[in-house]
RODREN-373015 format. One line per 8 residues: number of its first residue (from 1); their letters; for each residue z, y, x of N, C-alpha, C. Coordinates in steps of 0.02 Angstrom, whole numbers, padded with zeros to 5 digits, m for minus. Layout:
RODREN-373015
NUM = a = Z Y X Z Y X Z Y X | ...
END
This chain:
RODREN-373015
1 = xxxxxxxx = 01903 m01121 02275 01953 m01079 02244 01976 m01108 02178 | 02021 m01082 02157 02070 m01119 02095 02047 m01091 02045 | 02020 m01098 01970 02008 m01097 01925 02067 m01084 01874 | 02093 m01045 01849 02113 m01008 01794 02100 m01010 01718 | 02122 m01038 01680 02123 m01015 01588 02173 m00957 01589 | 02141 m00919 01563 02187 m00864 01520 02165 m00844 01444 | 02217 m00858 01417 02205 m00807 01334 02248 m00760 01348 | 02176 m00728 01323 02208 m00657 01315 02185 m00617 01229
9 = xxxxxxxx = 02256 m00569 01246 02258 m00551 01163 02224 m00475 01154 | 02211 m00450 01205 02171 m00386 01198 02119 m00365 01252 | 02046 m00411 01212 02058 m00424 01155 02074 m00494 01149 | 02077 m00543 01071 02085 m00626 01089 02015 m00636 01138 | 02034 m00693 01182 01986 m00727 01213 02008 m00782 01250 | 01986 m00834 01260 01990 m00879 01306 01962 m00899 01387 | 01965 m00852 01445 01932 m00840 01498 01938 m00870 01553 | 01902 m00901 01591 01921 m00924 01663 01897 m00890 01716
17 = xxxxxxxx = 01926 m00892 01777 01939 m00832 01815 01975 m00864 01899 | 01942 m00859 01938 01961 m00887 02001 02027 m00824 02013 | 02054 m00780 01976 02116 m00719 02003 02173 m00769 01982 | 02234 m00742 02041 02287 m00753 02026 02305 m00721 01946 | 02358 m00750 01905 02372 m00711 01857 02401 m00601 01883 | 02425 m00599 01929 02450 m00551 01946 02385 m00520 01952 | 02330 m00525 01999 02265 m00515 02018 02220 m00517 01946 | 02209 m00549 01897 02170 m00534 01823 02216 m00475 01798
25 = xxxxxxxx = 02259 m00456 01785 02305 m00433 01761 02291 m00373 01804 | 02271 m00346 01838 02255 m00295 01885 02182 m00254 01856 | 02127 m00332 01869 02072 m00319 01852 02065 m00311 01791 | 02088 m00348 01727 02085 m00343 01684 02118 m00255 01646 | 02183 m00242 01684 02204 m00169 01637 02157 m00147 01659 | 02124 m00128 01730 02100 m00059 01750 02022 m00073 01759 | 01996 m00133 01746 01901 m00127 01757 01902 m00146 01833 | 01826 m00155 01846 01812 m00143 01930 01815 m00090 01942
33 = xxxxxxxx = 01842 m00088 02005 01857 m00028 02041 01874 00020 02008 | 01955 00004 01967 01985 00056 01945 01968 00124 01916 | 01905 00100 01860 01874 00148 01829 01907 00144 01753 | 01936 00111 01713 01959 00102 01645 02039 00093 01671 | 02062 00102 01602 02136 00108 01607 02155 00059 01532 | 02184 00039 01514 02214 m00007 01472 02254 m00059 01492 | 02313 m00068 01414 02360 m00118 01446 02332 m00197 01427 | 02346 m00233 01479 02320 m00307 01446 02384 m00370 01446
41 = xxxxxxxx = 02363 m00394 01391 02435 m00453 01380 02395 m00524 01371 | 02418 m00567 01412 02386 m00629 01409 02418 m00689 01431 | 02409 m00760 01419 02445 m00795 01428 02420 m00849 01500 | 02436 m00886 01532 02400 m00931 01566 02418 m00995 01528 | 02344 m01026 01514 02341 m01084 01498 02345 m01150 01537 | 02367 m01199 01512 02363 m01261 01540 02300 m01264 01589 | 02285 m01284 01656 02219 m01271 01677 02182 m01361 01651 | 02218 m01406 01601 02185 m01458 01605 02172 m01478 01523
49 = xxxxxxxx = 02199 m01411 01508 02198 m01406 01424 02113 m01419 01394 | 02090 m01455 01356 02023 m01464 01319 02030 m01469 01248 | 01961 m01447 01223 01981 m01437 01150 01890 m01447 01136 | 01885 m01479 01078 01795 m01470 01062 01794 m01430 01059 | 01821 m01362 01003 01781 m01294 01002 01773 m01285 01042 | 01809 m01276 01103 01803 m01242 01179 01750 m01265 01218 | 01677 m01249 01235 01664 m01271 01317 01694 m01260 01365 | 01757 m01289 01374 01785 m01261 01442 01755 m01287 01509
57 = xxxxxxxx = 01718 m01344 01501 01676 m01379 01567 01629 m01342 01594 | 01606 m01315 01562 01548 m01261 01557 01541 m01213 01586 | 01610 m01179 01558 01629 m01118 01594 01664 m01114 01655 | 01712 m01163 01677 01728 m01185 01725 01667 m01183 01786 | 01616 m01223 01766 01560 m01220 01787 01542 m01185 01805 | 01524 m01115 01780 01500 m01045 01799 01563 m01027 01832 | 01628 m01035 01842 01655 m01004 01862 01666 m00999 01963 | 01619 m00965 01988 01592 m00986 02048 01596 m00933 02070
65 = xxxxxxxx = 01609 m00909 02151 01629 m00884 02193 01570 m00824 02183 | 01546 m00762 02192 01501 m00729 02221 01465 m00748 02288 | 01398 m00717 02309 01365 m00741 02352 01399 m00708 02428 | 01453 m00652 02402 01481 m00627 02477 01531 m00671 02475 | 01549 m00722 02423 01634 m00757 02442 01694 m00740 02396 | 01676 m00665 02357 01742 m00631 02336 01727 m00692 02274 | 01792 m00682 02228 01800 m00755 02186 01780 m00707 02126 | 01748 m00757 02083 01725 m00723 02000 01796 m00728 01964
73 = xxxxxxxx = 01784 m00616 01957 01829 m00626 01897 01855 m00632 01833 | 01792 m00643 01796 01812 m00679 01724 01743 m00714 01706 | 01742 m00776 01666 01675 m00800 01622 01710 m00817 01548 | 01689 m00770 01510 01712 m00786 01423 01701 m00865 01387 | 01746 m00891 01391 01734 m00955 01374 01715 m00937 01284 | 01767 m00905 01248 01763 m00899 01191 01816 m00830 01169 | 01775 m00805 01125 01790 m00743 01091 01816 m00735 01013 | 01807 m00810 00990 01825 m00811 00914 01870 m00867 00904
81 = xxxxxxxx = 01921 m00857 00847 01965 m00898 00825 01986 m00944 00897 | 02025 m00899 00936 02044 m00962 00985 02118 m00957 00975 | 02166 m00932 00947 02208 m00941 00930 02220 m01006 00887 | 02188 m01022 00836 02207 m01056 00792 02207 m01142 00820 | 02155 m01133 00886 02145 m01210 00923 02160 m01216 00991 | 02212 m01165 00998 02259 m01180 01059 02333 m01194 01034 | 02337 m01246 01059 02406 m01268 01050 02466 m01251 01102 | 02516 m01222 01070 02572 m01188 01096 02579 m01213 01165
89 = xxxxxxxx = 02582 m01294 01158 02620 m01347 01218 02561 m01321 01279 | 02510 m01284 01272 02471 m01283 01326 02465 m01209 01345 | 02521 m01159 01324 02531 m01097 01361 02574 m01096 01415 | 02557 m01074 01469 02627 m01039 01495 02641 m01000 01514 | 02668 m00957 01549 02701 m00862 01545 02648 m00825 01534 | 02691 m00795 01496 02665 m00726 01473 02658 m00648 01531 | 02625 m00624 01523 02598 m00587 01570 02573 m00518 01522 | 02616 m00454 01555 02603 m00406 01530 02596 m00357 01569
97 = xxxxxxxx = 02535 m00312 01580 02497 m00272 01621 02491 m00220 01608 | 02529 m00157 01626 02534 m00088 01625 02455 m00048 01627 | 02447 m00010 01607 02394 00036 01615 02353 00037 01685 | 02407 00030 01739 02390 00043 01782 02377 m00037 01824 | 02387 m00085 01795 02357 m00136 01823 02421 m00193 01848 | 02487 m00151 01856 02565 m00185 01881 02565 m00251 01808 | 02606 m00314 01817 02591 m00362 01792 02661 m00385 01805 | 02691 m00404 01738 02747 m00442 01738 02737 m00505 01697
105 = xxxxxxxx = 02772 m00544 01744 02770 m00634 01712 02830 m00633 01672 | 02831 m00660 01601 02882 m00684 01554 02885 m00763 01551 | 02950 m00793 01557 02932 m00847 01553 02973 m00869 01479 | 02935 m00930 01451 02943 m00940 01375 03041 m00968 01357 | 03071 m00949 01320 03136 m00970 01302 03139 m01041 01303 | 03220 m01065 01296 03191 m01147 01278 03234 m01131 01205 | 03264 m01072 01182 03288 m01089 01103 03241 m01008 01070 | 03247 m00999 01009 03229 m00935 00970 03300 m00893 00950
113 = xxxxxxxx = 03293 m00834 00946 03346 m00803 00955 03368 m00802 00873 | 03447 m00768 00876 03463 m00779 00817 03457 m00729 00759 | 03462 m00731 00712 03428 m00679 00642 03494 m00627 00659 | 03466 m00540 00646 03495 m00508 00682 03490 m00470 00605 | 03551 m00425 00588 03560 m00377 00532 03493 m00305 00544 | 03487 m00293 00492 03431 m00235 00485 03348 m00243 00477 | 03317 m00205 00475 03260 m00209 00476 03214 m00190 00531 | 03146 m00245 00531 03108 m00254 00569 03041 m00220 00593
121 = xxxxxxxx = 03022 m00210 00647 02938 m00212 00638 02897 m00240 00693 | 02858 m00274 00654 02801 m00305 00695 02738 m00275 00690 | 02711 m00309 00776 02633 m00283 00797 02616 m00347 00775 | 02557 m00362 00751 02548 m00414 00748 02481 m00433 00818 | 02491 m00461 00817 02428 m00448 00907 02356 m00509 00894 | 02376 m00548 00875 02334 m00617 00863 02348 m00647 00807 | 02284 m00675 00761 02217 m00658 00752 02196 m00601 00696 | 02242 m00555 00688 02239 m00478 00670 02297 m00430 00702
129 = xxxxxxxx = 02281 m00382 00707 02311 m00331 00726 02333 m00259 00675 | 02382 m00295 00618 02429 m00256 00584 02492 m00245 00591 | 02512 m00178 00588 02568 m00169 00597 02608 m00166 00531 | 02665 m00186 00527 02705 m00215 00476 02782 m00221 00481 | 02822 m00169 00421 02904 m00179 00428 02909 m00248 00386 | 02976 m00259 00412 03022 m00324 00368 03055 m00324 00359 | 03106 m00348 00289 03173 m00361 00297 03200 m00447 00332 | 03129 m00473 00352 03113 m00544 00380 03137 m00534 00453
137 = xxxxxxxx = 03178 m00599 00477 03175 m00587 00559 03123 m00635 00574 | 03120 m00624 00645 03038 m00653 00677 03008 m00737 00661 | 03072 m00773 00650 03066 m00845 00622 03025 m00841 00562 | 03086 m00797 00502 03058 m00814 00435 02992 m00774 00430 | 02972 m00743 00459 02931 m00657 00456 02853 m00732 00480 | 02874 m00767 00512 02807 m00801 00559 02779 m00848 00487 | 02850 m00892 00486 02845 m00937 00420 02833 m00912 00358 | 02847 m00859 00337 02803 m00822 00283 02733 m00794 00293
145 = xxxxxxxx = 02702 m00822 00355 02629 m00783 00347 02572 m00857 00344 | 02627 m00922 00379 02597 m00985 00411 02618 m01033 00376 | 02656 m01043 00368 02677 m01118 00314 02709 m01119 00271 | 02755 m01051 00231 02753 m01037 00202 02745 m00981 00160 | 02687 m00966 00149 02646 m00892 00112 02695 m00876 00046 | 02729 m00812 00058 02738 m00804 m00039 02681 m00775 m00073 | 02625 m00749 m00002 02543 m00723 m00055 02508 m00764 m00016 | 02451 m00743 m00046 02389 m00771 m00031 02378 m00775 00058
153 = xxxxxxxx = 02395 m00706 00078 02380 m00702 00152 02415 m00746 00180 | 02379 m00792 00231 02398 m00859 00243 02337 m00862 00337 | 02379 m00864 00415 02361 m00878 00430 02359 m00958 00483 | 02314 m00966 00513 02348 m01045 00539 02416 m01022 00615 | 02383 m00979 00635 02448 m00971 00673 02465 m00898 00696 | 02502 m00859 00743 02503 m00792 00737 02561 m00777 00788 | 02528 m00734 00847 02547 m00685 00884 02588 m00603 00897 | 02637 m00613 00872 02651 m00539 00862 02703 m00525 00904
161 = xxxxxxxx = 02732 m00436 00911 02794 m00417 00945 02848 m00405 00883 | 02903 m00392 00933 02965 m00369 00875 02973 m00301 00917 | 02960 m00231 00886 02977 m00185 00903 03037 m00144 00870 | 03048 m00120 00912 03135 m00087 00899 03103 m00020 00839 | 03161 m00012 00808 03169 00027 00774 03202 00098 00756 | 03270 00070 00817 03295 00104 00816 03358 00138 00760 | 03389 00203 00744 03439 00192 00692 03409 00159 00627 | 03342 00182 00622 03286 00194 00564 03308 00087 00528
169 = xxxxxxxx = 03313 00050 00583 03342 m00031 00564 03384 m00036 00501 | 03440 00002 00496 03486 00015 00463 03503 00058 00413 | 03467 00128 00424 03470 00192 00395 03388 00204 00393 | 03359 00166 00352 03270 00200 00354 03274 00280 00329 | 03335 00320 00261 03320 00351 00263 03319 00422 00305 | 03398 00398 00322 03427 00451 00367 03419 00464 00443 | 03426 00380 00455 03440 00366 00523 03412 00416 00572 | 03418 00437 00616 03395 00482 00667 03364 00465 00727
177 = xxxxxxxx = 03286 00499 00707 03223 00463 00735 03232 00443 00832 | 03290 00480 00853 03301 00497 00932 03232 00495 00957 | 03216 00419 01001 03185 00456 01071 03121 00392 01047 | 03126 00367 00964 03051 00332 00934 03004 00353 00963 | 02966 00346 00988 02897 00358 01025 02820 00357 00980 | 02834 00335 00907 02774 00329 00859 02766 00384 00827 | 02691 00378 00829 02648 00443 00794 02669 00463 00720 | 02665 00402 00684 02690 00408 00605 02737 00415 00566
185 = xxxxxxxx = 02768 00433 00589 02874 00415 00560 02879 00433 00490 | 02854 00482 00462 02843 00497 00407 02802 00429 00358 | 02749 00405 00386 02715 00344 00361 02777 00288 00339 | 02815 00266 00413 02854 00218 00431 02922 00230 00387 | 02939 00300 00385 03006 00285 00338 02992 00252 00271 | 02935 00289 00248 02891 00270 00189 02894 00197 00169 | 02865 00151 00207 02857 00096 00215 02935 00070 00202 | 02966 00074 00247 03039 00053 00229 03072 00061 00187
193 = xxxxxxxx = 03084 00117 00171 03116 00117 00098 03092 00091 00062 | 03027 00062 00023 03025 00026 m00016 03013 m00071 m00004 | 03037 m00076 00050 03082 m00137 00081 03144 m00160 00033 | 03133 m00213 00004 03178 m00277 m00023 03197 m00337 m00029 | 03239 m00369 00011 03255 m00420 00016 03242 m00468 m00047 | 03254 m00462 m00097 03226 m00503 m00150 03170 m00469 m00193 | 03106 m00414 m00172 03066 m00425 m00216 03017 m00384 m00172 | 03036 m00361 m00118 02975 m00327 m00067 03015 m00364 00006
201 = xxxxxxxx = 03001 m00401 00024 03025 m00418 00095 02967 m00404 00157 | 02899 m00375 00143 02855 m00324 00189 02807 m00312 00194 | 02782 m00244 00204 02744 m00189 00193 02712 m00196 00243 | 02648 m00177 00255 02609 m00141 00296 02605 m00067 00306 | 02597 m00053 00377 02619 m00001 00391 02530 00045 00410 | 02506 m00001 00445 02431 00007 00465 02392 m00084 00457 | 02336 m00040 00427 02313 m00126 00398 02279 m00133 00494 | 02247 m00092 00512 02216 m00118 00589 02252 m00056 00638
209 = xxxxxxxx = 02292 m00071 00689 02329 m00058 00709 02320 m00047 00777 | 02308 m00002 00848 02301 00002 00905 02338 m00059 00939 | 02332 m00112 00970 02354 m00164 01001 02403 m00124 01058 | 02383 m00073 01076 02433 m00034 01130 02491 m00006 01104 | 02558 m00017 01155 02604 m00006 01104 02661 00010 01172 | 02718 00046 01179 02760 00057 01244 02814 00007 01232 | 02798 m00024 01307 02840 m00101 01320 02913 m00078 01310 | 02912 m00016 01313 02985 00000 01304 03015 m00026 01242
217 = xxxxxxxx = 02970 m00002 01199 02991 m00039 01139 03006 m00085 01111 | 02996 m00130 01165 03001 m00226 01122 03068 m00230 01142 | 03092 m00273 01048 03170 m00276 01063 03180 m00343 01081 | 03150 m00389 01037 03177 m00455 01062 03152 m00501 01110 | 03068 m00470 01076 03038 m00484 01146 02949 m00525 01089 | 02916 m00582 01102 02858 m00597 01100 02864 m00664 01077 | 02826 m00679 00987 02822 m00740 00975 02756 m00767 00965 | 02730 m00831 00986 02673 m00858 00973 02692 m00917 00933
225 = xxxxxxxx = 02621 m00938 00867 02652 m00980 00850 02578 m01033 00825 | 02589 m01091 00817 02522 m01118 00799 02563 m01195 00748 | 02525 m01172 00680 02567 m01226 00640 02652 m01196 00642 | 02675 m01263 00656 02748 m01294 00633 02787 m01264 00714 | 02751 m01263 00758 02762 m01236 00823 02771 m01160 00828 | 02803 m01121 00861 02836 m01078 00875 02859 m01047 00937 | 02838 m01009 00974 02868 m01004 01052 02897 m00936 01062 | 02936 m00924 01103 02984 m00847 01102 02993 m00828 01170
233 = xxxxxxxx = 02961 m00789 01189 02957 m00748 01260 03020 m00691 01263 | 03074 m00714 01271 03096 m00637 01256 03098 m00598 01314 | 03082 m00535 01308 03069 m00451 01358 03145 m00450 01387 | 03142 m00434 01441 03202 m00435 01493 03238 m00372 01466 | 03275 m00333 01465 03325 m00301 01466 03301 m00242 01488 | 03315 m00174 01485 03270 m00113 01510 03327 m00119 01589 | 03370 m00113 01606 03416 m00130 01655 03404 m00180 01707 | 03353 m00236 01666 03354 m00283 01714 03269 m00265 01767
241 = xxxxxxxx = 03223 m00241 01715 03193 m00215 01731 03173 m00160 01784 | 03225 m00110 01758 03237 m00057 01814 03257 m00080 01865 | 03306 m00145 01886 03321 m00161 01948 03268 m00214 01978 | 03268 m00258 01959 03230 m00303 01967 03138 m00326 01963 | 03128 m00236 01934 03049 m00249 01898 03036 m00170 01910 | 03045 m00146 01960 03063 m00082 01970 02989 m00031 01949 | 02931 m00065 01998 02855 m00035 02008 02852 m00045 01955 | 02836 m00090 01911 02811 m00107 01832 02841 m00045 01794
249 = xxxxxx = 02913 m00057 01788 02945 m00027 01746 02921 00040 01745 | 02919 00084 01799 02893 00175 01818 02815 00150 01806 | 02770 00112 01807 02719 00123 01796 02703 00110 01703 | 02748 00070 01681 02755 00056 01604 02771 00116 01581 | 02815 00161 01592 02819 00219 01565 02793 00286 01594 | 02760 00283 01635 02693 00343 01661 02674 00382 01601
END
């Protein structure tokens, strides 16, 4: 049977796994035998990708069939800092797994999208999980945390979403919350208004942040980045979805 890398971001890990990605992505939201529920987002790695930190030979190694035949489905290669020593060039689609175990493949852009008027917010997903407005779009927002810090907080590379906002982008104070789906809005206007392009460009909203979040919400879509590198998944269209991604979509919003 075929051997599998996956990183995955909830939580980070680096895993190999004889499952199709569709098939981890099953096992992984819902447990064996459909006893846990959670969403899982993960990437498939290069299967020829090596790195020293990593034993990946190792684990590969263990990664061996059961004694009835069914294929093993995960061996933790590594649980710490594996973001920072995977290199971008060795991801490929992104894979995002409903509660209920349904699994959609993203496949990576070949450009980054363009800086869009209003304000932002990010999940940050890998290697912390804060949530955070901006008057930064997802380029400068990455490059202000990675190569170029205006503080101290400085990481080597970083995983996050761009979630919609809604009128609140434009109008933090007024704008009208419609059909926002977040617990805190009161927190979040907070946060925004004291948003400034030349002397607050962004706040934290929650320093540790639930990694679960409704796919509905992603506007532009999913950036990974390591160093000087940068990659942009963007989220299909709620339209394209509904036609084309139909089961996912009704099980994403259950």
């Amino acid at each position: 049977m075929t051997v599998h890398l996956y990183f995955s971001l909830i939580p980070e890990a680096l895993i190999a796994s004889m499952l199709t990605p569709e098939q981890f992505g099953q096992y992984y939201a819902t447990g064996h035998k459909y006893k846990s529920k959670g969403q899982a987002i993960f990437f498939e790695v290069d299967p020829s990708f090596r790195h020293d930190f990593f034993a990946i030979e190792e684990g590969i190694k263990r990664c061996v069939p059961h004694p009835d035949g069914t294929p093993k489905n995960s061996v933790y290669i590594s649980v710490y800092r594996v973001l920072e020593h995977l290199p971008v060039s060795a991801l490929g689609q992104l894979y995002l797994s409903t509660a209920y175990g349904h699994t959609l493949g993203i496949a990576r852009s070949d450009t980054l999208p363009a800086s869009e008027p209003g304000l932002y917010l990010y999940q940050d997903l890998s290697p912390v999980n804060s949530l955070v407005v901006s008057t930064q779009d997802p380029v400068a927002y990455y490059h202000g945390v990675t190569r170029q810090p205006a503080k101290f907080i400085r990481f080597p590379g970083l995983c996050f979403v761009d979630l919609g906002l809604g009128a609140l982008a434009n109008d933090p104070a007024h704008g009208a919350l419609g059909d926002l789906p977040y617990s805190f809005m009161h927190h979040l206007r907070e946060a925004l208004l004291v948003l400034d392009p030349q002397t607050k460009q962004s706040k934290l909203v929650h320093r540790v942040h639930s990694l679960e979040f409704p796919y509905r919400m992603v506007r532009s879509g999913f950036y990974m980045g390591n160093g000087e590198d940068l990659a942009f998944y963007p989220m299909p269209s709620h339209d394209v979805l509904r036609r084309q991604h139909h089961q996912w979509w009704r099980s994403a919003n259950l």
